[in-house]
N, C-alpha and C positions, 0 to 999 in steps of 0.2 A: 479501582486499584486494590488489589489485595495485600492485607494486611505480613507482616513476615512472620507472626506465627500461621497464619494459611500457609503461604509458600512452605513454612517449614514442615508441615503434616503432609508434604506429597512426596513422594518416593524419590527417591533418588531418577527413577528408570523415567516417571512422569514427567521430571522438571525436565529433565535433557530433551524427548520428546518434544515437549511445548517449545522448547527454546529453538530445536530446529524445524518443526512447523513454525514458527514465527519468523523465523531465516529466510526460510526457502517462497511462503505467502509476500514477504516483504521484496523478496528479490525478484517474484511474479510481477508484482504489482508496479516497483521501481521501474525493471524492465520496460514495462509497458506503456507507462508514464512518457519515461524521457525517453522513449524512442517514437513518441505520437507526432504528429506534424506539428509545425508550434505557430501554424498561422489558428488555431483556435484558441490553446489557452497558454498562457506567459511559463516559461519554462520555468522561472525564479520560484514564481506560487508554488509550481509542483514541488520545488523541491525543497521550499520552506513548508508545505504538509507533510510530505516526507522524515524530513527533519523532527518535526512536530510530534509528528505518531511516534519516533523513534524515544523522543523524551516522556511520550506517554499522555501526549493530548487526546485527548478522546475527537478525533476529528476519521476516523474508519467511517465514517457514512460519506464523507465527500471523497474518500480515496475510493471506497469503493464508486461509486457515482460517476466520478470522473476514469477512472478504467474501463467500468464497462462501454459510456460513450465511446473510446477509444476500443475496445474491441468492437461494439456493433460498428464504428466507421469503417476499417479495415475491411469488414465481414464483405460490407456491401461497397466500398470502394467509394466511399463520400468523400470531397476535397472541397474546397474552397475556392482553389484556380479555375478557371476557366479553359 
């Protein structure tokens, strides 16, 4: 977590920047979450990592992790059903 004299050494133009790359990565990645089949993984989890990252857990390895699962699924059409 950076400090607020770090945040405050960055440009006006920069902070807004990061603030809406963090938006728009958050809103990729939520998307893709809770729109995954939830016969694999418990909807609640997802959205308490979500939640989590949001208050600044360091927990991006398991969101990333669990997204990409969920994009290769898609890709190649894996389910669970029969």
């Amino acid at each position: 977590m950076q400090s607020y004299t770090q945040i405050n050494m960055l440009s006006s133009s920069t902070v807004k920047y990061l603030a809406i790359v963090n938006c728009v990565e958050g809103a990729f990645i939520t998307d893709a979450l809770m729109g995954a089949d939830p016969t694999f993984f418990d909807k609640q989890i997802k959205k308490s990592l979500i939640k989590a990252r949001r208050w600044g857990l360091a927990n991006s390895n398991r969101l990333f992790a669990l997204m990409m699962f969920e994009l290769w699924r898609r890709e190649y059409g894996i389910s669970l059903s029969t």
